[in-house]
ZAMARGU-4260 file (C-alpha; in steps of 0.2 Angstrom, whole numbers, plus 5000, padded with zeros to 4 digits):
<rodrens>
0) 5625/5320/5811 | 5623/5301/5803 | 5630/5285/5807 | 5629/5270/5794 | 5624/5253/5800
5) 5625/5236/5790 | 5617/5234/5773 | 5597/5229/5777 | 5593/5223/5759 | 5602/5226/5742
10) 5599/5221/5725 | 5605/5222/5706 | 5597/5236/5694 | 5600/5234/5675 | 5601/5250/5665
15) 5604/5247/5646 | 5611/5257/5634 | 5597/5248/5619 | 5582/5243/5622 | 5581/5227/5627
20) 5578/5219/5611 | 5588/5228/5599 | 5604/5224/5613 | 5599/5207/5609 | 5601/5207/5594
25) 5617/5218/5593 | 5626/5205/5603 | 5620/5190/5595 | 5629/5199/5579 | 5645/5204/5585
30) 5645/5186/5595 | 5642/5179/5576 | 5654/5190/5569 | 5671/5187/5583 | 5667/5169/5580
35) 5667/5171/5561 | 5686/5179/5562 | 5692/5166/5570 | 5686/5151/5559 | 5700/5150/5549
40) 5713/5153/5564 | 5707/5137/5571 | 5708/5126/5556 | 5727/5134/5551 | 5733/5129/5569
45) 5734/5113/5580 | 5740/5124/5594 | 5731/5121/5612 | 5735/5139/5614 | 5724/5143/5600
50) 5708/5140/5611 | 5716/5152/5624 | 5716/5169/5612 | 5699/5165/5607 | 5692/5166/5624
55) 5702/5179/5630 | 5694/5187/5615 | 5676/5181/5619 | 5680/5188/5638 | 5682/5205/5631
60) 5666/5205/5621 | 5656/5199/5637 | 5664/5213/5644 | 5658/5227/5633 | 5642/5218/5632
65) 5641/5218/5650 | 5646/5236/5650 | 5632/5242/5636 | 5618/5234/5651 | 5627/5243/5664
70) 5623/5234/5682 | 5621/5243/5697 | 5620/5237/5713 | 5608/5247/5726 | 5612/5244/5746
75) 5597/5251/5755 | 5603/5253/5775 | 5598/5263/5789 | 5607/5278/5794 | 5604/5285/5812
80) 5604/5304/5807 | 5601/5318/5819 | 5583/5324/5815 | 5573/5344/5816 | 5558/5348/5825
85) 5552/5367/5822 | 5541/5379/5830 | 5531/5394/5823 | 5525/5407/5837 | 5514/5419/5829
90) 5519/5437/5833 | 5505/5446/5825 | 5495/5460/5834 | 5479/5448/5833 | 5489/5436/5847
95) 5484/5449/5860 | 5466/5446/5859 | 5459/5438/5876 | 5447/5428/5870 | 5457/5412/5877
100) 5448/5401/5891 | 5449/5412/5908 | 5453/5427/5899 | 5470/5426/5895 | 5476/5432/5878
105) 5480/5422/5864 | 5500/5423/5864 | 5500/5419/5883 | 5492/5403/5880 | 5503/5402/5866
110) 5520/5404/5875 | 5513/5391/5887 | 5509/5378/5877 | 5526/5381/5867 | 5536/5380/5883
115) 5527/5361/5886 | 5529/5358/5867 | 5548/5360/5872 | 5547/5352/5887 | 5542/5336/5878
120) 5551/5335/5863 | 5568/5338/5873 | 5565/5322/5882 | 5573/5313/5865 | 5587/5321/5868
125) 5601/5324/5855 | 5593/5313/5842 | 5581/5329/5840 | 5587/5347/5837 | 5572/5360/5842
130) 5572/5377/5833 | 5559/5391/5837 | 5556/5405/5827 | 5543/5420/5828 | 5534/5425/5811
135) 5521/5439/5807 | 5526/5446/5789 | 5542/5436/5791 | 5551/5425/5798 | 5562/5429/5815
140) 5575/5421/5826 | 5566/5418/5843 | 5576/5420/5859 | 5572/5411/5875 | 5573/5426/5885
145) 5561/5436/5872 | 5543/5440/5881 | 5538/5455/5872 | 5520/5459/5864 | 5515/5454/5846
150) 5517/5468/5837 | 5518/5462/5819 | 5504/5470/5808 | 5503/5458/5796 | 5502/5437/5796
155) 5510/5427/5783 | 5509/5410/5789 | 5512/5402/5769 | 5527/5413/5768 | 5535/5408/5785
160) 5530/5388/5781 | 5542/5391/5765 | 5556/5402/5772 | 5555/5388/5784 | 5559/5375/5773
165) 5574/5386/5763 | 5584/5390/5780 | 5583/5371/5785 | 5585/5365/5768 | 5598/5348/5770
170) 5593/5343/5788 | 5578/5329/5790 | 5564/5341/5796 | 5550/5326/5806 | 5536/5342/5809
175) 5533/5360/5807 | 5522/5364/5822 | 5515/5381/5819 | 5506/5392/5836 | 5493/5402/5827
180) 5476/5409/5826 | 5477/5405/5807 | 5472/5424/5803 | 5484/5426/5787 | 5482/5440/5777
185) 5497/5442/5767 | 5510/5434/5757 | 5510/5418/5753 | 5493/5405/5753 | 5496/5394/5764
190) 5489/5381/5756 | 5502/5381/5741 | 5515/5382/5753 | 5508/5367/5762 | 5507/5357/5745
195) 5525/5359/5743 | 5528/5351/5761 | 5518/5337/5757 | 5531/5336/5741 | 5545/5335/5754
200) 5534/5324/5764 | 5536/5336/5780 | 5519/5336/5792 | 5513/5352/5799 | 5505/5349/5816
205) 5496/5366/5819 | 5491/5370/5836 | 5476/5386/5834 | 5473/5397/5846 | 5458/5409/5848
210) 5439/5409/5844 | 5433/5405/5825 | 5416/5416/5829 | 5423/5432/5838 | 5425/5439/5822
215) 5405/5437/5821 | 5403/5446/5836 | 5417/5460/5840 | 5410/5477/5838 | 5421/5490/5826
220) 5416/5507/5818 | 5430/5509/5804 | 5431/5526/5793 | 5436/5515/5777 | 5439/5532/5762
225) 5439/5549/5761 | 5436/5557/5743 | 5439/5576/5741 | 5443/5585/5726 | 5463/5587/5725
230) 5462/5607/5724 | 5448/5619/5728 | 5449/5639/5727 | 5445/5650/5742 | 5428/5654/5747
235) 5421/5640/5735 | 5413/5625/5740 | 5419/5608/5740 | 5412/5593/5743 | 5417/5578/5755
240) 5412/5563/5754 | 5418/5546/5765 | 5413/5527/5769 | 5412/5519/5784 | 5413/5499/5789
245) 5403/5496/5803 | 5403/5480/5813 | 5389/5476/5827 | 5381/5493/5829 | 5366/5489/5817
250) 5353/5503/5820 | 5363/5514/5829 | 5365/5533/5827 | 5385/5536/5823 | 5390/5555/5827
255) 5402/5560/5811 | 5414/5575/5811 | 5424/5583/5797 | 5438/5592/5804 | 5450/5603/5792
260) 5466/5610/5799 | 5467/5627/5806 | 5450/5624/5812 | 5447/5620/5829 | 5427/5614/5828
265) 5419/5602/5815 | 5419/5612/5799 | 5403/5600/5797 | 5394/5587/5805 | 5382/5573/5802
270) 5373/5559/5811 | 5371/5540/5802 | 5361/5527/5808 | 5372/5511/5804 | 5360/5499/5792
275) 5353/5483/5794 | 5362/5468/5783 | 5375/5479/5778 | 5394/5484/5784 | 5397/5497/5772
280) 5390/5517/5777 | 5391/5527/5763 | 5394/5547/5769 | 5388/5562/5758 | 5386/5580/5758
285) 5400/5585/5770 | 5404/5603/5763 | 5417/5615/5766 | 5420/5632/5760 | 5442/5637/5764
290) 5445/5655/5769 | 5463/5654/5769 | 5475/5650/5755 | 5485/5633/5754 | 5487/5616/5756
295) 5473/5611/5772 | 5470/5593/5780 | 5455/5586/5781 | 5451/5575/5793 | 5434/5564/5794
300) 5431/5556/5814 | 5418/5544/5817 | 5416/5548/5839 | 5421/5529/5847 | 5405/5519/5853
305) 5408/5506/5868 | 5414/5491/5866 | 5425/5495/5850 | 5442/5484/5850 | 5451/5497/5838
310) 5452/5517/5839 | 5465/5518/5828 | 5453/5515/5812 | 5441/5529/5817 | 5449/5542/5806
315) 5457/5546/5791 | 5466/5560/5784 | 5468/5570/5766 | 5474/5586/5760 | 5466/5599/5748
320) 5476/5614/5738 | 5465/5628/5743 | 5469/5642/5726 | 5467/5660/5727 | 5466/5663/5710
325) 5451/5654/5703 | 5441/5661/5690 | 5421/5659/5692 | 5410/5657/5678 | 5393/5658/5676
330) 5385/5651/5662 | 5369/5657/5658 | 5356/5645/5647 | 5340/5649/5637 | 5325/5635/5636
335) 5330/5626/5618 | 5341/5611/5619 | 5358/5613/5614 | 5374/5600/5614 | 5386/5615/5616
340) 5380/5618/5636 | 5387/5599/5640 | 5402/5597/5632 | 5409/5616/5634 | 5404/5615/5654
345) 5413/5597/5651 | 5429/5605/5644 | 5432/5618/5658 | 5427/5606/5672 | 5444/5598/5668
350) 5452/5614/5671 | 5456/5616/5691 | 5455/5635/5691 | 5440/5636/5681 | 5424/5636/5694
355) 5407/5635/5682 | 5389/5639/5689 | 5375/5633/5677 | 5359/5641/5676 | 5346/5636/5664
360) 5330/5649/5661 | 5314/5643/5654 | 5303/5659/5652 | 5307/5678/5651 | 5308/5691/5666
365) 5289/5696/5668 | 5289/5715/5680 | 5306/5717/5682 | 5312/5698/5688 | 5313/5682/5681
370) 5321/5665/5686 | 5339/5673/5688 | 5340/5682/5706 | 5349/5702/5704 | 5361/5696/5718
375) 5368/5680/5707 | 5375/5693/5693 | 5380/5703/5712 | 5391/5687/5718 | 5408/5692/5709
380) 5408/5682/5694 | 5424/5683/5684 | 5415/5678/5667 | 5397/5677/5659 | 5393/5664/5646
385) 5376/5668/5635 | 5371/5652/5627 | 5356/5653/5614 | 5350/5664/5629 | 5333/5677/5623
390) 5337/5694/5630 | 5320/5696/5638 | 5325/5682/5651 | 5337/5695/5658 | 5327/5709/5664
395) 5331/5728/5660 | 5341/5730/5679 | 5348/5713/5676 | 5356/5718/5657 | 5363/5736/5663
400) 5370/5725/5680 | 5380/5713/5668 | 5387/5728/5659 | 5392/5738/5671 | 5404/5722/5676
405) 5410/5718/5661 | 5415/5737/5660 | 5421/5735/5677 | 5434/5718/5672 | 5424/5703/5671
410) 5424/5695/5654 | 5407/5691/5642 | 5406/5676/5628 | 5391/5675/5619 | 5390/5658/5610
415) 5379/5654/5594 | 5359/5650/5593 | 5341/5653/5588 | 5339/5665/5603 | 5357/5673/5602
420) 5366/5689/5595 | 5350/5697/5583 | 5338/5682/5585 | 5339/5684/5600 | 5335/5700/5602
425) 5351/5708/5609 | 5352/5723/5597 | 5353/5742/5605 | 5353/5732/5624 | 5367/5736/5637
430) 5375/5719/5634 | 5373/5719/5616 | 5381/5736/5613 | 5397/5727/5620 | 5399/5714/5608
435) 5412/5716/5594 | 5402/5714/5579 | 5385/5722/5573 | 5369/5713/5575 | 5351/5716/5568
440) 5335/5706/5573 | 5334/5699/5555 | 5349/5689/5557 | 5348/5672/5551 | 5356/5656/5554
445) 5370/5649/5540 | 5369/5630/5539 | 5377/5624/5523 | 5376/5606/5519 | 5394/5600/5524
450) 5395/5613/5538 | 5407/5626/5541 | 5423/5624/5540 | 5434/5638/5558 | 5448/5646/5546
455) 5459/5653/5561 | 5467/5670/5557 | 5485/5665/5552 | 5490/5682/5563 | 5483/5675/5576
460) 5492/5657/5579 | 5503/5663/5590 | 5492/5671/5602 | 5488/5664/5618 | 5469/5661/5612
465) 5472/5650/5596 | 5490/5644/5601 | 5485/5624/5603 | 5502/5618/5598 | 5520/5620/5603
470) 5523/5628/5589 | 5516/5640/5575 | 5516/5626/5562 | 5507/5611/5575 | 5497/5625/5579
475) 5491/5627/5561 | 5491/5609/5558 | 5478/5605/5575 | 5464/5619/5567 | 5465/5612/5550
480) 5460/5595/5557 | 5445/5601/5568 | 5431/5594/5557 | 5418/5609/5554 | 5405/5613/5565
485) 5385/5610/5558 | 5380/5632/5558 | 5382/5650/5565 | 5371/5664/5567 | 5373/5677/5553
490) 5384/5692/5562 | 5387/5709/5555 | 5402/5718/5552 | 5417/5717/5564 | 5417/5733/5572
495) 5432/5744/5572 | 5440/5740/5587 | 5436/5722/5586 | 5450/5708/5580 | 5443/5694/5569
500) 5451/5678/5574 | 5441/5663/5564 | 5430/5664/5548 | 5418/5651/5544 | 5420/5641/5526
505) 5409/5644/5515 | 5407/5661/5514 | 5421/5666/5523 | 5407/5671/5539 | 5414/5679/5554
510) 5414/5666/5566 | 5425/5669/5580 | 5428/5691/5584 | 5436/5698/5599 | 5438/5715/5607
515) 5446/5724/5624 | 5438/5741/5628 | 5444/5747/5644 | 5444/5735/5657 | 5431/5724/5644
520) 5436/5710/5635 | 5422/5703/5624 | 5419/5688/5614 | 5408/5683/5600 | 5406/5665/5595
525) 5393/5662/5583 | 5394/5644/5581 | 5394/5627/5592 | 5409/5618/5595 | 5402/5602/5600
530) 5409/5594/5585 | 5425/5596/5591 | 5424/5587/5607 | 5415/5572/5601 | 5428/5569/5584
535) 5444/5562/5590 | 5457/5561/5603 | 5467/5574/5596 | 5453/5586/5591 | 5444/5582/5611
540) 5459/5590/5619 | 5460/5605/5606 | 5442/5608/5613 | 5447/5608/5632 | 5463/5619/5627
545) 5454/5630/5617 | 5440/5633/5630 | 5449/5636/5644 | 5463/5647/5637 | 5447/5658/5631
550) 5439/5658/5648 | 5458/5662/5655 | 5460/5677/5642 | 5441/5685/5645 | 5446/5682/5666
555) 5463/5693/5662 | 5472/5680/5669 | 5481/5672/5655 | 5498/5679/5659 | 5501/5678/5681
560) 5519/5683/5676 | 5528/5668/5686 | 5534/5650/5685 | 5527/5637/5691 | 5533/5618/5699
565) 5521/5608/5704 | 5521/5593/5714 | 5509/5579/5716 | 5506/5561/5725 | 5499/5547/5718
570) 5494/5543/5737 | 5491/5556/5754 | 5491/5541/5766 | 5502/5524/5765 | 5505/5509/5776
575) 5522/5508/5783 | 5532/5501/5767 | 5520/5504/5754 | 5529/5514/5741 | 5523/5534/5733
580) 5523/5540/5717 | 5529/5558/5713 | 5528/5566/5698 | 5534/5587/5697 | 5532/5599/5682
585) 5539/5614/5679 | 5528/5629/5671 | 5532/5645/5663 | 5521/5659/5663 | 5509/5651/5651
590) 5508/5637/5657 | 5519/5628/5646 | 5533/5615/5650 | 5549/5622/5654 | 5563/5612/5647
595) 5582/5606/5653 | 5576/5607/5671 | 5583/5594/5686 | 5574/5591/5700 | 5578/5590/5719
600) 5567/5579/5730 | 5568/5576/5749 | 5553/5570/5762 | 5555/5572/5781 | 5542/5570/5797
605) 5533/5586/5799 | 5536/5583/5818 | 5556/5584/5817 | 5560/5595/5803 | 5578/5594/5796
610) 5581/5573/5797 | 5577/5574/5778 | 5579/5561/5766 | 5583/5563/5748 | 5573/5555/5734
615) 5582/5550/5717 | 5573/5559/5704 | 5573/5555/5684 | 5567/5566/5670 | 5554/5559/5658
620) 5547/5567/5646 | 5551/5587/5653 | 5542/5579/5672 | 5553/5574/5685 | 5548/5556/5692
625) 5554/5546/5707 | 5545/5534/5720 | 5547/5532/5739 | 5544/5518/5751 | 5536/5525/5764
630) 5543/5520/5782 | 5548/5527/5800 | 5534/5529/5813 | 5517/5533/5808 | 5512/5552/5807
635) 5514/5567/5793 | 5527/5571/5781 | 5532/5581/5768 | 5540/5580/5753 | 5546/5594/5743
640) 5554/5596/5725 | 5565/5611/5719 | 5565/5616/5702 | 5584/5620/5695 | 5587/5626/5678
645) 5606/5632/5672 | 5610/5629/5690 | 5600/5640/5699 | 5582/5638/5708 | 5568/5644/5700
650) 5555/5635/5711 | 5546/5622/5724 | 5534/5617/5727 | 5528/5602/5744 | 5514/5590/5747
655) 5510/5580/5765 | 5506/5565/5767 | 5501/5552/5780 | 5510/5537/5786 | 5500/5523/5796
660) 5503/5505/5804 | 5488/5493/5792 | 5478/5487/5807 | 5471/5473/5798 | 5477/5461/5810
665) 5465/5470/5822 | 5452/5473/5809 | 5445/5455/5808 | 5451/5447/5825 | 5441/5430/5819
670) 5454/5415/5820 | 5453/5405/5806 | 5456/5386/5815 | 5449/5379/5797 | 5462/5384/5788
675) 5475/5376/5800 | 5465/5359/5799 | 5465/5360/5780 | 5485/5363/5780 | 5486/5347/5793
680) 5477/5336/5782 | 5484/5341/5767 | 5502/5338/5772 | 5499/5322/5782 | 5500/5332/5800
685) 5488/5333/5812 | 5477/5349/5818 | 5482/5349/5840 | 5472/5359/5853 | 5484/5367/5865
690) 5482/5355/5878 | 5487/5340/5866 | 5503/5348/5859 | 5515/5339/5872 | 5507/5321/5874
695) 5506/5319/5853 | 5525/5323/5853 | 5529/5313/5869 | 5520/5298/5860 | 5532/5299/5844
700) 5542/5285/5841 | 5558/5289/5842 | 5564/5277/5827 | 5556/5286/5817 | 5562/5302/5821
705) 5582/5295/5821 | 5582/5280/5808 | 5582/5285/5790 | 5583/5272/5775 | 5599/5278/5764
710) 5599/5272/5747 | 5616/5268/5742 | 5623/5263/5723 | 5641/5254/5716 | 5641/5253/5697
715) 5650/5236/5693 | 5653/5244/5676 | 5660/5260/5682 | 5678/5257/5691 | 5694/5253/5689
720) 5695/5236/5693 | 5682/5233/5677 | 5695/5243/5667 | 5709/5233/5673 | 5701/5216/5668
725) 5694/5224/5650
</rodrens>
């Protein structure tokens, strides 16, 4: 509300259309000129009237010419105008520290010094309007009759200070009096919002509450990560690892416990003493081995010491897909250097179902044992990789052992070097009588200049081993760019149950032969495929393809028979809000994309099945992709995706995950009365203890809070009684 009062000053402001010099100029010239018209009028007339049209005529060119300077006159007068005073109660989670003088929390202070605050500035009556509002993320109405604990789980004093200044945009705000620890940690910096105050000329009198240096001295064991592989198959090892922030237990044991769920002790255990001059507790060598099929929570406890502030933090929670189906390698390796062992172990390391154990022997077997124990080719391995491997580091128990399980199922590869296939002396042994080509100890190595050159079997390209494209023709297309590969051993003939898949160029070499014999299925590589894996992008993942759909042929298990959807998270725990990425894929027995598929997505608490949610799901390219923003009250959920094609259901597939209030507010319960002191000065405010709130704003003067200068202006040029008298 305003109310005018008489003019306090005025004065005449000059705006013309020219600079002032060329303006001049122009009317000096059309002064000149109008004078010049009317020469020879005068002379031809002795009329008195003749003087009458020529000032008429002069008055209209003053006119325009007073029009082209445009005048303006500005009254400046004061306006009584009714004016704002705002308050800010912080209602983060950090106000309920009791850190205030006798004990008392920080809101209760808070609400007691806002109460005085009031108190005070109503004394000016109705030339002063009072808001309140509560903030923590944002900004909130606060009722009168409103007593409940802080509970926000964030502070963002810089975006309450400018959501402040929209809602009240239009009224003369005299202060923005903020009651806060200063403890933000979200949104907005409040020192950019506080620049755009002092823009607006607005004062911000803070008033801080809590202790600067609690933060240096409050105790808090804090289980900060949890890293675990995604998926892990049963009865195989997997290793957990976590970190820990730890405040003021320097040098104290802390008892850590790694729960998984259907479990009821510690699956594994391990005590830390917290470091000196460091927060951060790094936690290794937690292993697990699952003995039952699906997806398992893992859970990592830190037991609670005295004096912590916040239990919440002390654990954390992921899940792990534990597989049946797994297929264990081991890869066997003789003593001579070879770049084929890193970047083919490499390749099937990318491969979730592929499990590899790598052992490297240095000398032969001497009386019947060696290096290699009789009970590692006992432990069920589904595949045996022999790379440049002697036959004498395998003793004669340990050759007809291997045999026997190759006979039995498992599948053998024998790669290329010095110290395989003849060289290597593996002619008329158990192991070397399964192979699918003939070997002789005098068979040499073939290294041409420019390499050899794998020609696949054009019969073959469709087969599950050579198949690397979608199609028979990308298929060809991805071997012919596969640069060649520096040698092979020389082999013998194919024998007649074998099937050769890849020749070598020159000399048309067999490289690559195959063969099933009973349960047996035997490969012979003579070459290294290194090459492949170190060339380009495109002939890298030929490599991995290629390598795990042979270890997947050798293991039987390149066909399981079913479709498969598949459903993962880009996140297994989120703060309430924060928003999860899903992505699901639909198989087909091979292993390759399944096309014109929709996908149906819902998430719901795992404590109150059926209150499901649906999640808008859109295909790209073949996947299904979609997003939630996690929220409801903390705890687990699931989210699951069906698979339809033509209509009908042709599989699912669900993921957990957790759902957790951020206790940061709790985290770092320092107040941070610096930062409110930097905002005062920087908007032209003043930083107030508690106590002072009241007395500063009983002291006000109360002109300044209802008299407002109000600048006023009246064109002379720019009205109708100036047109009238043109």
């Amino acid at each position: 509300m305003t109310h005018a009062e008489a003019p306090s000053s005025f004065h005449l402001a000059l705006s013309p259309i020219l600079p002032w010099p060329l303006l001049v100029i122009a009317a000096l010239v059309v002064v000149g000129l109008t004078l010049w018209v009317y020469r020879d009028r005068l002379r031809a007339s002795s009329s008195p009237w003749r003087w009458l049209a020529l000032l008429l005529r002069m008055a209209a060119v003053l006119l325009c010419l007073l029009a082209a300077v445009r005048p303006t006159v500005v009254l400046l007068q004061k306006v009584k105008q009714t004016a704002t005073l705002v308050f800010l109660l912080d209602d983060s989670a950090s106000m309920k520290i009791n850190d205030e003088v006798g004990g008392k929390t920080r809101i209760d202070v808070a609400r007691k010094t806002l109460a005085d605050g009031r108190k005070a500035a109503e004394t000016f009556g109705k030339a002063l309007e009072i808001k309140v509002y509560r903030f923590d993320e944002d900004l909130k109405d606060l009722k009168a009759d409103d007593h409940s604990e802080p509970k926000g789980t964030q502070t963002a004093l810089g975006t309450s200070l400018s959501e402040t200044i929209k809602r009240l945009q239009g009224t003369k705000l005299i202060a923005i009096v903020p009651l806060t620890d200063g403890a933000n940690n979200a949104g907005l910096p409040p020192l950019a919002a506080a620049q755009r105050l002092r823009a607006l000329q607005v004062p911000v009198l803070p008033v801080g509450f809590g202790s600067d240096s609690v933060g240096e001295h409050s105790r808090d064991v804090a289980v900060r990560g949890l890293d675990a592989a995604p998926t892990v198959f049963i009865k195989n090892e997997l290793q957990v690892r976590g970190t820990l922030r730890v405040r003021g237990y320097a040098g104290q044991t802390l008892d850590v416990e790694l729960y998984a769920e259907g479990e009821s002790q510690p699956v594994a255990k391990q005590q830390i003493k917290a470091p000196e001059g460091s927060e951060v507790v790094t936690i290794k060598d937690l292993k697990w081995i699952p003995k039952q099929v699906g997806e398992r929570r893992l859970t990592l406890k830190v037991k609670p010491k005295p004096g912590e502030l916040l239990l919440a933090n002390n654990a954390m929670s992921t899940y792990v897909q534990v597989k049946s189906g797994g297929v264990n390698v081991l890869f066997i390796k003789g003593p001579n250097f070879s770049w084929e062992r890193r970047y083919l172990i490499r390749a099937l390391d990318r491969a979730e179902e592929i499990q590899v154990d790598d052992v490297e022997l240095r000398e032969p077997a001497r009386n019947g044992s060696g290096a290699l124990k009789d009970s590692d080719l006992a432990s069920g391995y589904n595949v045996f990789i022999l790379c440049d491997l002697p036959s004498d580091f395998l003793s004669p128990f340990q050759q007809k052992q291997m045999a026997r399980a190759v006979e039995n199922g498992a599948g053998l590869l024998m790669l290329g070097g010095r110290s395989s296939f003849g060289p290597g002396g593996w002619a008329n042994t158990p192991v070397g009588d399964l192979l699918p080509v003939e070997i002789h100890p005098g068979d040499g190595q073939i290294e041409p200049p420019g390499g050899l050159k794998a020609v696949v079997n054009p019969n073959g390209l469709e087969g599950y081993l050579l198949k690397l494209g979608s199609t028979r023709e990308e298929t060809a297309r991805i071997w012919a760019a596969l640069p060649p590969i520096p040698g092979a051993n020389a082999v013998g003939r194919a024998k007649p149950s074998a099937f050769v898949l890849a020749q070598g160029t020159p000399g048309n070499q067999p490289l690559m032969v195959g063969h099933e014999v009973g349960k047996a299925r035997v490969l012979a590589f003579a070459g290294e495929t290194w090459p492949w894996a170190r060339a380009s992008d495109l002939s890298r993942e030929a490599h991995r393809k290629f390598w795990r759909q042979v270890i997947l042929w050798l293991a039987h298990q390149e066909d399981k028979g079913e479709t498969q959807v598949r459903l993962t998270l880009d996140r297994r725990r989120a703060a309430v809000g924060q928003k999860i990425e899903l992505k699901v894929s639909a198989l087909d027995a091979k292993n390759e994309p399944l096309s014109d598929v929709t996908y149906e997505t819902t998430v719901e608490p795992v404590a109150t099945p059926g209150k499901s949610e649906r999640i808008d799901m859109y295909n790209q390219g073949g996947d299904g992709q979609g997003s939630l923003f996690a929220k409801g009250e903390p705890g687990e959920y699931r989210v699951t995706a069906t698979a339809i094609k033509n209509g009908k259901a042709i599989g699912s597939d669900s993921a957990r995950f957790d759902l957790y209030r951020d206790d940061r507010e709790l985290e770092n319960p320092a107040a941070d009365l610096a930062l409110l002191k930097q905002i005062a000065e920087l908007t032209g405010g003043k930083y107030l203890p508690p106590e002072q709130l009241a007395k500063h704003l009983r002291s006000m003067d109360p002109s300044v809070i209802t008299d407002t200068l109000q600048q006023r202006e009246h064109r002379l040029w720019d009205n109708w009684p100036f047109f009238l008298l043109f």
